[in-house]
VMD Tcl script that draws the C-alpha trace (Angstrom):
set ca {
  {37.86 3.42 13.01}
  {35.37 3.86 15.93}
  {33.79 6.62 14.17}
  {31.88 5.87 11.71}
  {29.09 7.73 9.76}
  {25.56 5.38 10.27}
  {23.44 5.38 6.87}
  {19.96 4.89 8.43}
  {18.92 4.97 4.92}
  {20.46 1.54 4.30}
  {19.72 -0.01 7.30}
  {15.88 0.56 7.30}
  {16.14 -1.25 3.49}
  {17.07 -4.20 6.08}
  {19.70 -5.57 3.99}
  {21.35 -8.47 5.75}
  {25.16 -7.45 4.48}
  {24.39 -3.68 5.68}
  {22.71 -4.70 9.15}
  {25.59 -7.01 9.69}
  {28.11 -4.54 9.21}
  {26.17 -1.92 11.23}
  {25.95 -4.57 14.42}
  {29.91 -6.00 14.03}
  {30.99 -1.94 14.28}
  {28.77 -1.13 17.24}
  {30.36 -4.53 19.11}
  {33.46 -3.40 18.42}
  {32.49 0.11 19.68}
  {31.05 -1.46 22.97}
  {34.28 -3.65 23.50}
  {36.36 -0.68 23.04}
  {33.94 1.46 25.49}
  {33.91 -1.39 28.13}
  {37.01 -3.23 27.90}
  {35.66 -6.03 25.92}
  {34.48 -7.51 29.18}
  {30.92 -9.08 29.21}
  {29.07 -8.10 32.13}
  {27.74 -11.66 33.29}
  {25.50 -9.65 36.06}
  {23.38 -7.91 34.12}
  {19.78 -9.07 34.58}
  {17.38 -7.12 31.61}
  {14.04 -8.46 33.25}
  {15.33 -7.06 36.89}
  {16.71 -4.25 35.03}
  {13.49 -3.33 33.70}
  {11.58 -3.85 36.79}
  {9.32 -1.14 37.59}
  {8.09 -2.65 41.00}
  {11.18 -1.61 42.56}
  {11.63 1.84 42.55}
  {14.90 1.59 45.00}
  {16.53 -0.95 42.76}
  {15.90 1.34 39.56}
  {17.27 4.64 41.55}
  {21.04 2.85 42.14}
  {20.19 0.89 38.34}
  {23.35 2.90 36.81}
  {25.60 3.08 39.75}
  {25.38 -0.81 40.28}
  {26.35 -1.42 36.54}
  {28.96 0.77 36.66}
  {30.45 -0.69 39.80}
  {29.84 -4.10 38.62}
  {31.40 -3.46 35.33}
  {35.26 -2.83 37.94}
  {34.36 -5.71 39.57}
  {33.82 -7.36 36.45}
  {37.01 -5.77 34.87}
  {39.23 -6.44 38.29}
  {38.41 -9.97 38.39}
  {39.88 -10.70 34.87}
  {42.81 -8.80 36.03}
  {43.35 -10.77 39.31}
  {41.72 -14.36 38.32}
  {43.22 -15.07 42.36}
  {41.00 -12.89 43.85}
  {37.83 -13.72 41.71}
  {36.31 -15.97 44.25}
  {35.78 -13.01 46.73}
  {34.57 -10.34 44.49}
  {31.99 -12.58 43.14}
  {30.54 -13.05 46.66}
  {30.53 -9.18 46.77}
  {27.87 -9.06 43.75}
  {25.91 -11.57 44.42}
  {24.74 -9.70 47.56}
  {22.34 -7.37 44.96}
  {19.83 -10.40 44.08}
  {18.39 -11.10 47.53}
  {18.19 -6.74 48.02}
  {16.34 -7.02 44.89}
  {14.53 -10.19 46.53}
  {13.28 -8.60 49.40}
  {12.21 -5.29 47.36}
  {9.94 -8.07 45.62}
  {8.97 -9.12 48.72}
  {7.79 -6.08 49.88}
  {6.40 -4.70 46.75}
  {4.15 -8.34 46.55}
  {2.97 -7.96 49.89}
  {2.05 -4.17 49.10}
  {0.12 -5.39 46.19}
  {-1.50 -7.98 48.26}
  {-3.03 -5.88 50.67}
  {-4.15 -3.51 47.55}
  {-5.87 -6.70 46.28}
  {-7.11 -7.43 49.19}
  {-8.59 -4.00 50.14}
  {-9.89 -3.19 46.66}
  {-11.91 -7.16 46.91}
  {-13.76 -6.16 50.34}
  {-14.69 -2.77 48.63}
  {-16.24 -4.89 45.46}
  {-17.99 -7.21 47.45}
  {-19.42 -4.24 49.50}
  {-20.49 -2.53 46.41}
  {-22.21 -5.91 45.13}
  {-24.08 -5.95 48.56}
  {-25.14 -2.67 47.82}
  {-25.82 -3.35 43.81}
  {-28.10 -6.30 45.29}
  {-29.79 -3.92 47.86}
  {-30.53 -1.35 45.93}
  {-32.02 -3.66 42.84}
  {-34.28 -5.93 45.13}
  {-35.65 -2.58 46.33}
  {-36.33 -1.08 42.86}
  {-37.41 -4.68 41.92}
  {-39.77 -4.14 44.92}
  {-41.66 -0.78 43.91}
  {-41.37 -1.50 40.42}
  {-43.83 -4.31 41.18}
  {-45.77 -1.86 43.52}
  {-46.29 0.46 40.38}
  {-47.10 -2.22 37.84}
  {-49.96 -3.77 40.46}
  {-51.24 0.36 40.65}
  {-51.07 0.34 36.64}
  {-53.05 -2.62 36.13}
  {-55.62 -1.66 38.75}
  {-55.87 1.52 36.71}
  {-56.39 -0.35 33.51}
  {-59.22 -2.04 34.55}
  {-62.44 -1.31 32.25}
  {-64.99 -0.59 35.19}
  {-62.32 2.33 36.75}
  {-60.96 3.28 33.60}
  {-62.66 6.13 33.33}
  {-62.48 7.82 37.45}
  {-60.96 10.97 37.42}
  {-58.74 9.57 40.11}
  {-57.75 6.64 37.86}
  {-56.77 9.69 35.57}
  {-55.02 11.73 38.10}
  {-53.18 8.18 38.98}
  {-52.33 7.70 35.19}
  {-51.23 11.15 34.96}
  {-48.63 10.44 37.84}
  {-47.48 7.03 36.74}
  {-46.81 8.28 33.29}
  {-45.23 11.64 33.74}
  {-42.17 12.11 31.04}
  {-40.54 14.49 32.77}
  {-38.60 13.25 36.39}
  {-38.10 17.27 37.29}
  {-41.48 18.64 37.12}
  {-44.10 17.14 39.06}
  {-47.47 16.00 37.71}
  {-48.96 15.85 40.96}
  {-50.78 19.78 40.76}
  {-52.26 18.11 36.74}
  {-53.56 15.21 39.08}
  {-55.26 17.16 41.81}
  {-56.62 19.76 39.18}
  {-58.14 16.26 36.93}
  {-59.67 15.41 40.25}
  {-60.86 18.52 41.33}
  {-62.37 19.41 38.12}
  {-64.59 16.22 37.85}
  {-68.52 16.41 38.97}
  {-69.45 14.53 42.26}
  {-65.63 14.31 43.59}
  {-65.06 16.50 46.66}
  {-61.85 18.40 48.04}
  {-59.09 17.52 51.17}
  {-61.15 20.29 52.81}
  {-64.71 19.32 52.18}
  {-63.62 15.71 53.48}
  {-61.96 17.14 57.35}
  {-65.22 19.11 57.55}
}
mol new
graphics top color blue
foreach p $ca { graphics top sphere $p radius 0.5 }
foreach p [lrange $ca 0 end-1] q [lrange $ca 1 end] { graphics top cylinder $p $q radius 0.2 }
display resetview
């Protein structure tokens, strides 16, 4: 009678009649397995607890010891009182475990907020200063752009530095050579002389 052949076939149809019958032969089969004693300790949620990794190591042998106590207090309903205080000397272990696995995570918190509000400090920084020689460029662009030194070859060389498209290579030899090239201007060494 405890063995019994499951037809997953019917029981995925989700026939009420079939489900039924499926969940009153796997009570029996847990009765007959534990003694048909409920196990009023079990707690799922702290079961299922991952923040205690001590309380999930000794998970199985505490349910299996709890299940005698369980089992020993039916049998001696006299002695009931002091096995009871026995078991409920788990919740405040699993209490404290808690405990300390909250204040771990507090200090995490706490450590991982003073490291974003240093990076926002530098974020801030590091914009205002961008914000700063952005403007810097934009005032040398629009100097540049004026009609009357449009048309300098060191408004070009400028222009040919503030609009480079390529970050690796370096426009600055282009500049010197649009510079150098132009009648009237005169070199870096003509100038010490």
């Amino acid at each position: 009678m405890l063995l019994q052949n499951i037809e997953v076939n019917k029981l995925v149809k989700g026939r009420p009649l079939d489900n039924l019958e499926f969940l009153q032969w796997l009570k029996r089969y847990c009765d007959s397995v534990n003694g048909g004693i409920m196990n009023e300790n079990y707690n799922p949620v702290e079961r299922r607890s991952k923040g205690c990794k001590e309380r999930s190591h000794k998970g199985p042998n505490k349910s299996s010891k709890s299940l005698q106590a369980n089992r020993l207090s039916s049998a001696n309903s006299a002695d009931g009182g002091a096995l009871n205080s026995n078991i409920d000397l788990a919740s405040p272990i699993g209490k404290v475990c808690n405990a300390v696995n909250e204040e771990h995570y507090m200090e995490q918190i706490q450590q991982l907020s003073e490291k974003i509000a240093d990076l926002k400090v530098s974020v801030d920084n590091t914009e205002k200063e961008r914000d700063f020689y952005f403007s810097k460029l934009r005032d040398i662009e629009i100097l540049c752009q004026r009609p009357e030194l449009e048309h300098l070859p060191m408004t070009k060389g400028i222009r040919k530095i503030l609009y480079a498209a390529d970050a690796k290579d370096s426009s600055l030899p282009e500049a010197n050579e649009i510079i150098t090239r132009s009648p009237g201007m005169f070199s870096v060494s003509d100038e010490a002389e």
